[in-house]
N, C-alpha and C positions, 0 to 999 in steps of 0.2 A: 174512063171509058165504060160504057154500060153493052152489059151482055143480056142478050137477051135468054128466054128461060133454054131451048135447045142449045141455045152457045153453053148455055152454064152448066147441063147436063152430059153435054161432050166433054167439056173439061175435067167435070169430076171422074168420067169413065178414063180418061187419058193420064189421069193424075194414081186414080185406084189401079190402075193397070201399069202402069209404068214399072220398069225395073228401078229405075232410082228412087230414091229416101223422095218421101213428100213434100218438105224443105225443100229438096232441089227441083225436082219435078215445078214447084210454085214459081220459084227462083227464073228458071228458064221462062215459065210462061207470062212473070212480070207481075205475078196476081201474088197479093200480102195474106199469110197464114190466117190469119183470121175472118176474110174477106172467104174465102174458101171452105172454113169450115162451118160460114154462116150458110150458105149456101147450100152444102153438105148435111145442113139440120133443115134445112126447109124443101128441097127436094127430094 
């Protein structure tokens, strides 16, 4: 699935802000740790 740049930028705020571990927070949203952290470096 492709997110677009505001989906991708929600997710990182939801992800940073969450009370669970990062792993899990990923876990739940279906999105693979590196997938996220590329994301994380470019926005």
């Amino acid at each position: 699935m492709r997110y677009s740049a505001a989906e991708k930028g929600e997710i990182i705020r939801l992800v940073e802000n969450s009370s669970l571990s990062v792993r899990r927070a990923l876990a739940r949203l279906d999105i693979h740790k590196s997938t996220f952290y590329n994301w994380l470096k470019r926005y």
